[in-house]
C-alpha positions in Angstrom: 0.0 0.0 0.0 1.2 3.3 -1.2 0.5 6.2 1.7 0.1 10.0 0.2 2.5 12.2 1.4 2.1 14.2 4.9 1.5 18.0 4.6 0.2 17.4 1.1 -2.9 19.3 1.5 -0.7 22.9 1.3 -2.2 26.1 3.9 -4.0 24.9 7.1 -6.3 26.9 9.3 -6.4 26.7 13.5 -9.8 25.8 15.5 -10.1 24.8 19.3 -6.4 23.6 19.1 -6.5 21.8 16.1 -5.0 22.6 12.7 -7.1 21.3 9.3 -6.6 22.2 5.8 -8.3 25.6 4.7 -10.3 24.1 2.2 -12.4 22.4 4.6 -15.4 24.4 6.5 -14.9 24.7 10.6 -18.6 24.0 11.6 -19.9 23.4 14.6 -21.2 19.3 14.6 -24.8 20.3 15.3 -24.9 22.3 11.6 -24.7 19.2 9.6 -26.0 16.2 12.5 -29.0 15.8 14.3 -27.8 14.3 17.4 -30.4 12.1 19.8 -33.4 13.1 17.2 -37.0 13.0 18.9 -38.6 9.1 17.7 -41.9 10.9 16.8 -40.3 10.5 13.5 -41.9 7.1 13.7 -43.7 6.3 10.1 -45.6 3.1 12.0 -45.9 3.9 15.5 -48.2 0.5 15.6 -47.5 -1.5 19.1 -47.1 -4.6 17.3 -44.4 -3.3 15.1 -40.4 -5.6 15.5 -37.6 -3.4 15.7 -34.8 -4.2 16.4 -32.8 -3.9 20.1 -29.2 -2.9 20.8 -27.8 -3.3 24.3 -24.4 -2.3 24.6 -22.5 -5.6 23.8 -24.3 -6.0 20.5 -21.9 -3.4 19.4 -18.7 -4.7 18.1 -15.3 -3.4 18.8 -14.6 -2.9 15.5 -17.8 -1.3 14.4 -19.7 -4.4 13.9 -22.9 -4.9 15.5 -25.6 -7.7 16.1 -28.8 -6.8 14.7 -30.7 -10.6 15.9 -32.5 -9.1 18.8 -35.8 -8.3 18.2 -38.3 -6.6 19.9 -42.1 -5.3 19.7 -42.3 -1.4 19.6 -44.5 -1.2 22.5 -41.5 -2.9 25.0 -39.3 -0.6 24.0 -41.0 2.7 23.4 -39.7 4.1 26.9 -36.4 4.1 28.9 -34.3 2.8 26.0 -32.8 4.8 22.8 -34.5 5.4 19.4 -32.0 5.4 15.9 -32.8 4.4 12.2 -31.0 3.0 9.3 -28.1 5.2 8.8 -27.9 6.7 12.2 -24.1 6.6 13.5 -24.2 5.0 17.0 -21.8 6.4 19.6 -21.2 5.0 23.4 -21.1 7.6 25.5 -20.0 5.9 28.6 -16.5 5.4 30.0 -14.2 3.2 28.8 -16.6 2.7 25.7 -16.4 6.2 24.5 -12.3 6.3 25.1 -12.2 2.9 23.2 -13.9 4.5 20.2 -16.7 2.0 20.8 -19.5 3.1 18.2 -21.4 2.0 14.6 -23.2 2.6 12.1 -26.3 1.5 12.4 -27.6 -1.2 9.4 -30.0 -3.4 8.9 -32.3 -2.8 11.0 -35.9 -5.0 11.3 -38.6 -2.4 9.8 -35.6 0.7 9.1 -35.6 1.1 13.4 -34.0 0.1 16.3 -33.8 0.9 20.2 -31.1 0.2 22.2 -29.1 1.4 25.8 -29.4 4.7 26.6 -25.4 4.7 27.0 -25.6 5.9 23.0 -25.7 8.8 21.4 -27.3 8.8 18.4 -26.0 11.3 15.1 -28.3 11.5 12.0 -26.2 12.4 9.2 -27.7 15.6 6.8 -27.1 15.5 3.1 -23.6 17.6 4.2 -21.9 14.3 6.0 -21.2 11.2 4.7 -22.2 8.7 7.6 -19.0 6.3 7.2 -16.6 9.6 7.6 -18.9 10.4 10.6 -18.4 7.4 12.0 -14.9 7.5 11.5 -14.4 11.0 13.0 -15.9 10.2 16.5 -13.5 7.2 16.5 -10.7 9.0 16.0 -8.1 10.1 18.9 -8.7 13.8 18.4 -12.5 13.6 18.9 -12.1 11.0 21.8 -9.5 13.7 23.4 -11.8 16.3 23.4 -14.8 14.0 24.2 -12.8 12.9 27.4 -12.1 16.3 28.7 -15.6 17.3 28.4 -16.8 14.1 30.3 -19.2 14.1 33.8 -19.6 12.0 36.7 -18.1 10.1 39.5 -15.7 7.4 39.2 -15.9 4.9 36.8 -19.5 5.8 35.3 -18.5 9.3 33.4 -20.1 10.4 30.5 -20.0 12.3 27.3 -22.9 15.1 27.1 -24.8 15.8 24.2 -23.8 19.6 24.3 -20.3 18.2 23.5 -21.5 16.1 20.6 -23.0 19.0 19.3 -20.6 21.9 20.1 -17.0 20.6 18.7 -15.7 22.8 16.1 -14.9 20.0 13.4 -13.2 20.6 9.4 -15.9 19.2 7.4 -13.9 18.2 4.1 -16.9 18.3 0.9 -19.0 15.4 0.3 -16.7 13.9 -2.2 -13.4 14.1 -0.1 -15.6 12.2 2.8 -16.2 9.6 0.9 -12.7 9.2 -0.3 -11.7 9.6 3.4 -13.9 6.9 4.2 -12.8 4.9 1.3 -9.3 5.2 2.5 -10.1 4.3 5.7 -12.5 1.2 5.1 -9.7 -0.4 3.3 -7.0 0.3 5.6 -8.9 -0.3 8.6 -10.5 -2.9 7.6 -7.0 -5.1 6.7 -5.6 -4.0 10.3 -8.8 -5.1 12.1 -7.9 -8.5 9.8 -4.9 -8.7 11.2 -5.8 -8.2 15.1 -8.5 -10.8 14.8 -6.0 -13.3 13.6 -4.5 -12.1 16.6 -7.0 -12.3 18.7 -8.0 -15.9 17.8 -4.2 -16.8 18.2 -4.1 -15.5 22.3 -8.0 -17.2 22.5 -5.8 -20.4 21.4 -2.8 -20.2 23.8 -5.0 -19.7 26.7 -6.9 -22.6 25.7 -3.6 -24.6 25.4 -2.4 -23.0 28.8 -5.9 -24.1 30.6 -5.3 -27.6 28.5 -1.7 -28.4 30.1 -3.0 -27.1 33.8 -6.0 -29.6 33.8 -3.9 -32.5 32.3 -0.7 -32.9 34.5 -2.8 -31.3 37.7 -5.4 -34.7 36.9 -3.0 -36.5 34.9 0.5 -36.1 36.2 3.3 -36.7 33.8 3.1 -40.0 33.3 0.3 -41.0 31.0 0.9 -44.8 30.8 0.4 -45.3 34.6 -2.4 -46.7 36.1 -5.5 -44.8 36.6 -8.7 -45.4 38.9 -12.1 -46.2 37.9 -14.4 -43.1 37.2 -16.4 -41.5 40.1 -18.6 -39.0 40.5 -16.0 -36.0 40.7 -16.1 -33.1 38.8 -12.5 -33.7 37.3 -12.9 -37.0 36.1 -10.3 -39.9 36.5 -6.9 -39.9 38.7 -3.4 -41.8 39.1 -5.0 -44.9 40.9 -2.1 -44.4 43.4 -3.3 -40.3 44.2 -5.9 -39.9 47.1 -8.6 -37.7 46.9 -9.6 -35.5 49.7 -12.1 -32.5 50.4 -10.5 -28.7 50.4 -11.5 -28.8 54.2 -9.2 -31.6 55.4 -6.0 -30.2 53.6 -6.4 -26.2 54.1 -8.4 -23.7 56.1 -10.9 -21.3 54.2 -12.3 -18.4 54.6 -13.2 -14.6 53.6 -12.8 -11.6 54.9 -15.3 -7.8 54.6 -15.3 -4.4 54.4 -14.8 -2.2 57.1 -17.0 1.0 56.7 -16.0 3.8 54.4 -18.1 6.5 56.5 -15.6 5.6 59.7 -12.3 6.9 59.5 -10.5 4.9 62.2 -11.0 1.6 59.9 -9.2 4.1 56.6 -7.0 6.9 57.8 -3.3 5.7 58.7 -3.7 2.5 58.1 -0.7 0.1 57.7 -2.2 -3.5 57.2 -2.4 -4.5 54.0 -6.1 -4.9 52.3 -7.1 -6.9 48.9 -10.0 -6.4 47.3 -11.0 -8.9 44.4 -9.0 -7.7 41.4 -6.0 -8.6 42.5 -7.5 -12.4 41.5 -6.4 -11.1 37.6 -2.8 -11.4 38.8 -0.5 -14.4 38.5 0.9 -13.3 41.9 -0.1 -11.0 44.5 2.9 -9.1 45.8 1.5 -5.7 46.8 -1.3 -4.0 48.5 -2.8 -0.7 47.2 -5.2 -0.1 50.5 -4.4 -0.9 54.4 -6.9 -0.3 57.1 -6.0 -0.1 60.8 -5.3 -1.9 63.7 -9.2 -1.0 65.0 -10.1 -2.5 61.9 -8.8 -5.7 62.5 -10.2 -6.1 65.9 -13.7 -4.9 65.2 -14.7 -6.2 61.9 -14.6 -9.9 60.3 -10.8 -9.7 58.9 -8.4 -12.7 58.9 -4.9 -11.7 58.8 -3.8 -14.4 56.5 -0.1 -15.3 56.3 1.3 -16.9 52.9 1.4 -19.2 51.4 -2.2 -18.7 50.3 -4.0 -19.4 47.7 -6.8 -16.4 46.8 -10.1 -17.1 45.1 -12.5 -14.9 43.9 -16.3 -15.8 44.5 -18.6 -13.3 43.3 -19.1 -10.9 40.0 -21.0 -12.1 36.8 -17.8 -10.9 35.0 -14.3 -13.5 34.4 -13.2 -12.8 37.9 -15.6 -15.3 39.6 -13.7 -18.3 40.4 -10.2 -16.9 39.2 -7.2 -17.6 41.3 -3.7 -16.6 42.9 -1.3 -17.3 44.9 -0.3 -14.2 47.9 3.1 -13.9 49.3 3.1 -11.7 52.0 0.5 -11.4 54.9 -2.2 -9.3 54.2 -6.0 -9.5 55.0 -9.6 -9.8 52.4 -12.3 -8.2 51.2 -16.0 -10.5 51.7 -15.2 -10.8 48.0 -12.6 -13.2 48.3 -11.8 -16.5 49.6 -8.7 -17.5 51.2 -7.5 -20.9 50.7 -4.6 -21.3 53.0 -2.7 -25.4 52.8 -1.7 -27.6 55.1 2.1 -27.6 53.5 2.6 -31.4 55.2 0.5 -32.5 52.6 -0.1 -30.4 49.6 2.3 -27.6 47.9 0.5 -24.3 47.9 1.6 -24.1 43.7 -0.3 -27.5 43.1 -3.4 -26.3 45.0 -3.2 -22.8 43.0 -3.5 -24.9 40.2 -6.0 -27.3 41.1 -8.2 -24.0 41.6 -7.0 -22.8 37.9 -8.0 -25.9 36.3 -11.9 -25.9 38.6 -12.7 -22.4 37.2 -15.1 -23.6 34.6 -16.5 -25.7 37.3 -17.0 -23.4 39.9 -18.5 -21.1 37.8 -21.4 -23.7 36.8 -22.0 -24.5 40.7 -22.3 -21.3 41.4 -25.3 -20.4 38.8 -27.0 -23.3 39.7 -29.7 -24.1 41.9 -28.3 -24.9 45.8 -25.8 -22.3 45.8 -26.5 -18.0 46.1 -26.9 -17.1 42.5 -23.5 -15.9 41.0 -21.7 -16.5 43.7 -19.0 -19.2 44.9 -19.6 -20.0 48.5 -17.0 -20.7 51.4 -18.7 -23.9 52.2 -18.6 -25.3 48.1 -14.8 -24.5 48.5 -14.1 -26.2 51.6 -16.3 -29.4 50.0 -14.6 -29.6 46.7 -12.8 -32.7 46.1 -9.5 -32.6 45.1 -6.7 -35.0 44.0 -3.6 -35.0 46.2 -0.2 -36.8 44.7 2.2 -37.4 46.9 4.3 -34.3 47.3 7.6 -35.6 45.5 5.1 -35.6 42.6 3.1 -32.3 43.3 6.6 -30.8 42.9 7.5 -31.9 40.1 4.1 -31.2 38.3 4.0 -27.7 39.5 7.9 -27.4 38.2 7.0 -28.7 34.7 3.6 -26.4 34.9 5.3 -23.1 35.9 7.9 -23.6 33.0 5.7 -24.4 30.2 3.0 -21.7 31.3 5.9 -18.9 31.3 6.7 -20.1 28.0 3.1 -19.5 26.5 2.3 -16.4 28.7 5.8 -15.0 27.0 4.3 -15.8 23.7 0.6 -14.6 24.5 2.5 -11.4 25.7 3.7 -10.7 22.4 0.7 -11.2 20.7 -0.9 -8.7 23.3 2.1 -6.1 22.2 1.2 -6.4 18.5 -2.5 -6.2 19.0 -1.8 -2.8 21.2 0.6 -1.4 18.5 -1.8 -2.3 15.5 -4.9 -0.7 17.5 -2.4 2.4 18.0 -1.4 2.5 14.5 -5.5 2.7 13.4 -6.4 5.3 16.1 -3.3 7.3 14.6 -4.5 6.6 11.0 -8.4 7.4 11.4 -7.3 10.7 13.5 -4.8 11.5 10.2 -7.3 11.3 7.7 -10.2 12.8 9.5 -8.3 15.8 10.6 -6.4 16.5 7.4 -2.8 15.2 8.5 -2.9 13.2 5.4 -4.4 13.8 1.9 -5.8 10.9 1.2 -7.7 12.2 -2.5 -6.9 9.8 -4.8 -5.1 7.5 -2.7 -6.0 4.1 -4.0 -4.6 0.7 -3.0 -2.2 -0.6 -5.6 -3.5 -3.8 -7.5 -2.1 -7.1 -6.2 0.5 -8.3 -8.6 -1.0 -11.1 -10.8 
């Protein structure tokens, strides 16, 4: 592919910090958009009529979106928000709005849809082209701005419609937006190629990561020895010289709480070190971002657990329910998280980490089904889950061979990771360039593939 030269477009004009080329009009958005219009627009307000419904995560990340939900008019009329064919969809809501999270909005059941009211919605006049629309509020100059202008508290800010509205923007003619967005549908759409290839290949390496974990954790390293008859356990078959003993009998558990925000003697000073749930994501915990205070600890329900540890998370609809860790220096728990904390005379606190790892899926299933508080892992199901316990020559060396060949994949599923972050750089930097008039893209047509 042959990019056009930089600085090709020749004098450039200034607005709201931003330089475009002086051919292009500075309008406010609201001139040539009609952002969030009014649904009385409706040409068949029947009750009966099927539209289609949006909720957030039927919006792709690269622009796609799922358009199988279907709903009657009447169950959606209120409390959710109205677009049509065309419309550019745009999430308002941090981290979707800083991730460029937005689409345009196709194929629709009856020309409508409805959808979360974390959207705004931009109706494209016969002055905008809706792909170059699209691309502009995907672009890291218009998410910059965006992000200044955002309100709320904590992790639930959002973009305002008087933003939307109000940027200063160079609006290029028809023509050149359509070349823009040619440009940019082509490029884009070969890098968002590449990253799903990507993609796909760390979805692959944690599947072979979970695969080794389950089969030498079960299996050992031997796979011509003898193995015992199938049971009702939730992992299947064993080494037929391996016991098989309940959480309870080989390590204490428990969880800790909260102490109250609104009381300052649990917070201010505090030196003890205090864990809330995310730190399940980690491969190790090492460090504490929070400590609470000695009154803390003697008035409300916290363990001050010493390592080794394992740490379990138990509650959340999201991947962290059931994810585990190993901690290595004393600290104490939120009511979030379980402590699982061995008897070291009989199992290695590395095996039991990754007994846990491999009963993720598990846990996860008994913990939406019936017997158990809806999506969440209890102490009790922790302390009564079987487990298989080698001897501990053997629980030593499977952990060794473990921990080598998972550093190796978690090295290679790091470099993936590297190249999907520099190819999602290299498309915000491209979609801001052509949108803004860094590069001239006019006439900038992909070479023919050599035949």
């Amino acid at each position: 592919m042959r990019l056009p030269p930089h600085g090709q477009y020749g004098p450039i004009q200034d607005t709201d910090g931003h330089r475009f080329p002086s051919h292009w009009k500075i309008r406010r958005l609201r001139f040539i958009v009609d952002v969030n219009p009014v649904r009385s627009a409706i040409k068949e307000p029947r009750d009966d009529l099927l539209v289609s419904f949006l909720p957030m995560e039927a919006i792709g990340e690269r622009g796609e979106i799922d358009v199988t939900a279907e709903r009657c008019l009447a169950d959606v009329r209120v409390g959710y928000t109205y677009f049509e064919e065309g419309d550019v969809l745009v999430a308002k809501i941090t981290p979707c709005f800083e991730n460029g999270k937005g689409a345009i909005a196709r194929n629709l059941c009856n020309g409508i849809g409805f959808g979360t009211t974390e959207l705004h919605v931009l109706r494209a006049s016969e002055a905008a082209e809706s792909s170059w629309l699209l691309y502009l509020t995907q672009s890291g100059w218009f998410r910059d701005w965006g992000g200044a202008s955002m309100y709320g508290a904590g992790g639930q800010k959002r973009v305002p419609e008087d933003f939307i509205k109000n940027i200063r923007v160079g609006i290029p003619d028809l023509h050149e937006q359509q070349e823009i967005a040619a440009f940019l549908n082509f490029h884009i759409g070969t890098i968002d190629q590449l990253n799903l290839r990507n993609s796909i290949l760390l979805e692959r390496l944690s599947e072979w990561r979970r695969t080794i974990i389950s089969s030498w954790v079960f299996g050992g390293l031997n796979p011509s020895r003898d193995f015992s008859e199938p049971g009702d356990y939730w992992y299947g078959v064993v080494p037929s010289s391996w016991l098989t003993m309940r959480t309870k009998f080989i390590a204490l558990v428990g969880n800790g709480s909260t102490p109250s925000r609104e009381d300052s003697n649990y917070w201010n000073g505090g030196t003890y070190p205090w864990l809330n749930s995310s730190v399940v994501n980690q491969e190790t915990v090492t460090e504490a971002d929070q400590f609470v205070t000695p009154l803390a600890l003697a008035e409300c329900h916290l363990p001050r657990i010493k390592p080794p540890a394992v740490l379990v998370g138990i509650t959340g609809q999201g991947k962290t329910r059931g994810m585990a860790t190993m901690l290595v220096f004393e600290a104490t728990i939120n009511q979030h998280i379980a402590y699982v904390k061995p008897d070291e005379s009989q199992i290695d606190v590395r095996y039991l980490r990754r007994v846990f790892d491999a009963a993720y899926a598990y846990l996860r299933r008994e913990s939406d089904g019936g017997g158990s508080t809806k999506g969440a892992i209890t102490c009790e199901q922790i302390a009564n889950l079987p487990i298989p316990v080698p001897p501990m020559d053997e629980q030593l060396r499977i952990v060794d061979a473990i921990e080598n060949e998972v550093q190796r994949i978690d090295a290679m599923a790091a470099t993936v990771q590297r190249a999907i972050e520099r190819l999602q750089e290299y498309r915000t930097a491209l979609i801001t360039a052509a949108v803004t008039g860094q590069i001239d893209v006019r006439q900038a047509i992909p070479e023919p593939a050599a035949t």
